[in-house]
N, C-alpha and C positions, 0 to 999 in steps of 0.2 A: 504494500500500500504506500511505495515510496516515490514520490514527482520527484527528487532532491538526487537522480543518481549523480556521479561522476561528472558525466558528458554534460549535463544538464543543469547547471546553476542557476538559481533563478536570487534577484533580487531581494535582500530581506528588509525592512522597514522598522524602525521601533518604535513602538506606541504603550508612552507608561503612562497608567492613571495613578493620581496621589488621593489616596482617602483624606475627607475632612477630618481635622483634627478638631476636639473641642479647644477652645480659649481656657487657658490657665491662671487663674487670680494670681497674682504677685503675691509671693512669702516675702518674709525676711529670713534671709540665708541661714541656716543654723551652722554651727560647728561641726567640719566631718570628724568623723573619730580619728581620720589621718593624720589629722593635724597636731595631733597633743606630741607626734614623731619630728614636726618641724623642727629645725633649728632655731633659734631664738633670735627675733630680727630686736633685742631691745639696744645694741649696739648702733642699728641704724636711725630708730627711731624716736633716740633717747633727747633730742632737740626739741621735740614735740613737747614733753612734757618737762615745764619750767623748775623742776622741784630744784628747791636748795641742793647742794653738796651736801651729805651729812659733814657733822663738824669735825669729827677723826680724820677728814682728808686733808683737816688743814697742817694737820701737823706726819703726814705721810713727809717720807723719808724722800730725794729727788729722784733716787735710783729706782723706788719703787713705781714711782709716779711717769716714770720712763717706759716700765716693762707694762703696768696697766696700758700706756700709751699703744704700744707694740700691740700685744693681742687684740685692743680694741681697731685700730688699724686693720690686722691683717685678718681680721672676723671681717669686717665691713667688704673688702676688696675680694673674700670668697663669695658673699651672699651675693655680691651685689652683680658680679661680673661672670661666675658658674652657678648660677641657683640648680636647685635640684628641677626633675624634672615635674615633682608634683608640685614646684613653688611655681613652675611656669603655667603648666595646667591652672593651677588656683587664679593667676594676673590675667591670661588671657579666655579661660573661663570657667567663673567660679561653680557654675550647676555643674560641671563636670565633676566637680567633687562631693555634690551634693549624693547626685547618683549616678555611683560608678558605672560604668561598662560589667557587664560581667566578663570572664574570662568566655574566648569564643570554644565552642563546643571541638573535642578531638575530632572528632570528623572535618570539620573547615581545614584540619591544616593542610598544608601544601604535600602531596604523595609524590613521588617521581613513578612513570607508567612502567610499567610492567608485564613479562606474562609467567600465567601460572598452571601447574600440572595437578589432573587428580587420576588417580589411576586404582584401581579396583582388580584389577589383571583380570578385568573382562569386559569392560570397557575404557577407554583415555579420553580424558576431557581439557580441552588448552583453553583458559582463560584470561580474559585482562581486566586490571582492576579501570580501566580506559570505558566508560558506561557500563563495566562488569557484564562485558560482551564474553560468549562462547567465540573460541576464534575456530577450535577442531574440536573435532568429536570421531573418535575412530572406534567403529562396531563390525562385530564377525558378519559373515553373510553365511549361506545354507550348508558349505563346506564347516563350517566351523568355526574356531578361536583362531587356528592358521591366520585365514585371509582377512586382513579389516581394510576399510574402506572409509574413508573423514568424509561425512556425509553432512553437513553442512559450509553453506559458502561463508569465504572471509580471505584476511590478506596476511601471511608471512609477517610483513611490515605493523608498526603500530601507528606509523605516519596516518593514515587512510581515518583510520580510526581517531587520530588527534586533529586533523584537518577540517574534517567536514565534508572528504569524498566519500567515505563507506556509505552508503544506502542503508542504515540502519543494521549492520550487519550482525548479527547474534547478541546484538545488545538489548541494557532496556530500556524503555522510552516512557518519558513524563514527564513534567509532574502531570500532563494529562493525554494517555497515548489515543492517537487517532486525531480526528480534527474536530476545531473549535470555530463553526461558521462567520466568517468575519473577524478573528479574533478577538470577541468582545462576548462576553457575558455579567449580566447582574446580579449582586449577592447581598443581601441584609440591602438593600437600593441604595448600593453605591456601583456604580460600571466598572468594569476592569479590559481595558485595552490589552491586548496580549502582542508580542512580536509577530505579525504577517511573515513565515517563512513560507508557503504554500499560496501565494493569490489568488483568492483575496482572504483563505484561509490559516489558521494557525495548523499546523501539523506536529503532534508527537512533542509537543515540551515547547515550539519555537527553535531558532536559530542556535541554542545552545541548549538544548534538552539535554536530560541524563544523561543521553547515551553520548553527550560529547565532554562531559565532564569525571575528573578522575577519583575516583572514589576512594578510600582508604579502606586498606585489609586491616578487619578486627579482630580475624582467626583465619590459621590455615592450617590443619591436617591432614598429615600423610599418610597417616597409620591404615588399623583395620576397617576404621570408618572415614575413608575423606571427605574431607569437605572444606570451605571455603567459605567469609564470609566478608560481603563487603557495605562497606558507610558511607552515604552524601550528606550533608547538612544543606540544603536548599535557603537561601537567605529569603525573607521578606522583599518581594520587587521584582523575583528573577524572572526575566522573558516577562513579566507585568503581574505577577499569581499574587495574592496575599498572605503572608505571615511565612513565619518560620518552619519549616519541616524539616524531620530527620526519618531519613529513609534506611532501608537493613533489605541486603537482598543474601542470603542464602541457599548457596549450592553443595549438594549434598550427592553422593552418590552410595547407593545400596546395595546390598548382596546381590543383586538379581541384576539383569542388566538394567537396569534404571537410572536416570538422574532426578534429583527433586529441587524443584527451586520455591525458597517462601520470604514473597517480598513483603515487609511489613511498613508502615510508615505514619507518624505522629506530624499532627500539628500541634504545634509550642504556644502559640497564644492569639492565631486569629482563624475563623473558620475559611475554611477552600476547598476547591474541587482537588480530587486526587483520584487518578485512573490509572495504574500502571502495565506495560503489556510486556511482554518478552518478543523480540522478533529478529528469531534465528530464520535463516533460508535453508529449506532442507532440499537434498536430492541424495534417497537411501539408495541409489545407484553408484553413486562418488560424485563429491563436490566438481569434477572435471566431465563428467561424463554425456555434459548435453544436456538437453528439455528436460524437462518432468511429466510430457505432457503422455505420456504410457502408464506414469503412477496411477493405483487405483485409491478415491477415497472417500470414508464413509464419515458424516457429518452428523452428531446427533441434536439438530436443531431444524423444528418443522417451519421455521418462520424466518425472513431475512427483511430487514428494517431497509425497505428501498431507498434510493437518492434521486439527487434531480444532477442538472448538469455537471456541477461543481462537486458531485462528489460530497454531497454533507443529504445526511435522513431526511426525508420528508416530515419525517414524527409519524406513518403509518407503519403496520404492520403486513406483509406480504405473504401466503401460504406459499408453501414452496413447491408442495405438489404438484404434478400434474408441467412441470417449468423446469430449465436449464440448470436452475439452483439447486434442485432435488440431491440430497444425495444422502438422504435417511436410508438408503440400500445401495451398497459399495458401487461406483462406480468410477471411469478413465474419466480422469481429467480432461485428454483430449478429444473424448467424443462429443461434447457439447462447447465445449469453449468458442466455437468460432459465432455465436448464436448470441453471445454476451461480448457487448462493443466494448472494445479494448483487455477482455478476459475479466476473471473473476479478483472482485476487488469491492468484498460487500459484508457487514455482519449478517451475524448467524444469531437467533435468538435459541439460546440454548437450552431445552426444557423435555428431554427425552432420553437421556442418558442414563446409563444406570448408574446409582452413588454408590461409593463404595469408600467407606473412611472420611467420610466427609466431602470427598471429591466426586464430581460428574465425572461419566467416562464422558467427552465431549469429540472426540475422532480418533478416524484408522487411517493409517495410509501404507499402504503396499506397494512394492518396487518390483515387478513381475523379473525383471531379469535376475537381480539379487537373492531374490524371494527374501528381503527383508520388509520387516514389519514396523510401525511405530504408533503404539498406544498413549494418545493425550488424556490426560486426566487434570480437570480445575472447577474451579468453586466461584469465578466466573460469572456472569449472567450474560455473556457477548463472545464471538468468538468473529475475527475480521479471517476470512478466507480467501489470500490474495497468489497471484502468479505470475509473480513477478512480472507483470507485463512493463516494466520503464527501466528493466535491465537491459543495456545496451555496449559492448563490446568493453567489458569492465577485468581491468587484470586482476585477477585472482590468484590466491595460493598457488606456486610454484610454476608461476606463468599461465594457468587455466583461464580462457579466456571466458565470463560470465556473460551469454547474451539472453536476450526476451526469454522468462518461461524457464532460467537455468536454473529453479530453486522456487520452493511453494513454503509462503508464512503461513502459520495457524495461529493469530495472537490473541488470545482470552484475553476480556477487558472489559470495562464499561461501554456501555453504549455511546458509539461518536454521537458529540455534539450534546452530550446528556444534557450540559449544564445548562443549553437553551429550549428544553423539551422536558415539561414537566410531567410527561405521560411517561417518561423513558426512565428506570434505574436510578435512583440518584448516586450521585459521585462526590455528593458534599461531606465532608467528615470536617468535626467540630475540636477545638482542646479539648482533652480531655480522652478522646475516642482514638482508637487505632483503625488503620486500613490495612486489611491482610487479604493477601494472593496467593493463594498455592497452585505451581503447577507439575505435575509427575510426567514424565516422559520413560514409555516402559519401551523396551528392544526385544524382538521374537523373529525368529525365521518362520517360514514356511516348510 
């Protein structure tokens, strides 16, 4: 569901709204506690206040009256000419003392990009903490453990991924994945303009969504159970969104061949929309190997939320039956595709899956040459099922060139556009409240 490949840069535009602030009655400043630490300006200040000498100074000795001279001196030319830097903070502004900054949360700090290995020695998972993007993902085919195949696209390099050429590759996208009609929605009736990366739409976070920002590892094991976990702190303002958020995406993988990923994420103190999606490009043929369009796949959602030109929901609901969309019973991708202008690039309302653990099973997809298998499972209410159609002659891992159709998203999510469509899922989470994603990705042959 990506207009933003490589070849295709499109103009992005910033539009930040500032919420009304209330008006503040004027205090008078109280004492911060830091101050009782200051050094003592009564050396500078001692002109101000007329008091007599006490009378013992008169009969001070000259030598003594020398050395007082001296330290009173070389007191004045330290305050006056190196102050500390909370005496400058206080001169140039005293509420700054009033109320401090808190310390910025460990997630904000600065990461250097990386990539990371989880290995279960029965499947390999190559990650970057760069949007906490899957880069490989290497599984057996019908032969066995012998043969693996990296069955998701992506790039060698982390550049692509630091840039803003990858096409959302195995990353994750937010603080709201999918599009936001116009980049504008209303909340508690204040507007929020969002950064236009998608015209006239906001796409997948805006211009610097997740998936281009670098996230900090808070755990990573190697052991019998690996896993990996990574942290964003999203400031108030970013790409236009309100308040603070701290996001946790954890990758885990399990005895079986599975991976599980569980994104969770809080707002700190203002309420906002939050949708997160994962959006790997799969092809369980090998990430090199050409279309996807011989995969077979089964979709367990009887409804798809139709669009109009631009690609954003009507707000109706669509049966699927009986139409190109269908695919409540397995079926090739490319038997119907050419039926759907410019290919499949539409949510799925997800509500026929069996649960299991809390998780919908929400799709299958099969690779008749491989005869490999991959079971989606999430808790979800939207599933976007796209085909790659705006991939276009894109260098991929080890020279593999990616064109239209090289690789099919399945991204569990909120419903595009929720925020302007009060019939659809809400996506609003308040302080106080969490937003949790779980998705399981299970591996089978045929």
């Amino acid at each position: 569901m990506e207009q933003l490949v490589g070849a295709q840069h499109l103009h992005h535009h910033h539009h930040h709204s500032l919420s009304p602030r209330t008006p503040r009655t004027p205090t008078r400043p109280q004492p911060h506690p830091l101050l009782q630490h200051l050094p003592s300006n009564r050396f500078r200040d001692h002109q101000i206040h007329h008091a007599a000498p006490p009378r013992s100074l008169r009969v001070t000795p000259p030598f003594f009256l020398l050395l007082l001279a001296a330290v009173y001196l070389l007191a004045s030319f330290t305050i006056l000419s190196s102050p500390t830097p909370l005496l400058v903070r206080l001169r140039s502004s005293p509420k700054a003392l009033l109320v401090p900054m808190p310390t910025p949360p460990a997630s904000s700090r600065a990461s250097s990009p990386e990539f990371f290995e989880l290995d279960n020695k029965r499947i390999r998972v190559r990650l970057t903490n760069v949007g906490a993007a899957v880069t490989s993902l290497l599984v057996p085919d019908k032969n066995g453990a012998g043969i693996f195949a990296d069955v998701v696209l992506g790039f060698d390099s982390l550049d692509p991924y630091l840039n803003g050429t990858s096409p959302y590759f195995g990353s994750i996208v937010g603080r709201v994945a999918n599009r936001i009609k116009e980049g504008k929605f209303t909340l508690d009736g204040v507007q929020y303009n969002l950064t236009i990366n998608n015209p006239p739409n906001t796409l997948h976070g805006g211009s610097k969504g997740f998936d281009k920002t670098i996230w900090e590892v808070t755990e990573y094991n190697k052991g019998d159970n690996p896993s990996i976990t990574f942290k964003y702190f999203s400031r108030d303002g970013e790409e236009g969104y309100p308040g603070d958020v701290s996001v946790t995406a954890r990758y885990s993988l399990l005895p079986t061949m599975a991976l599980k990923l569980e994104m969770d994420a809080i707002p700190l103190n203002r309420v906002t929309p939050i949708s997160l999606a994962q959006h790997t490009y799969w092809n369980l043929a090998g990430h090199n190997s050409g279309d996807v369009l011989a995969h077979s796949v089964q979709i367990w959602g009887s409804q798809i939320t139709p669009v109009d030109q631009l690609s954003i929901p009507t707000g109706e609901f669509m049966p699927v039956s009986g139409t190109p969309f269908d695919f409540l019973t397995e079926n090739q991708i490319g038997g119907r595709i050419s039926l759907i202008h410019g290919g499949y690039d539409h949510n799925y309302v997800l509500d026929s899956g069996e649960v299991r653990s809390g998780l919908r099973h929400v799709a299958k997809v099969t690779d008749p040459s491989s005869r490999r298998v991959l079971n989606i499972w999430a808790d979800a209410p939207g599933m976007q099922f796209y085909t790659g159609n705006f991939l276009h002659n894109i260098m991929g891992k080890g020279g593999a060139i990616y064109g239209k159709h090289a690789g099919l998203c399945l991204e569990t999510q909120g419903f595009p556009n929720a925020v302007n469509q009060p019939n659809f899922p809400s996506v609003i989470v308040h302080p106080g409240e969490k937003y949790r994603h779980t998705m399981l990705f299970e591996f089978t042959t045929l």
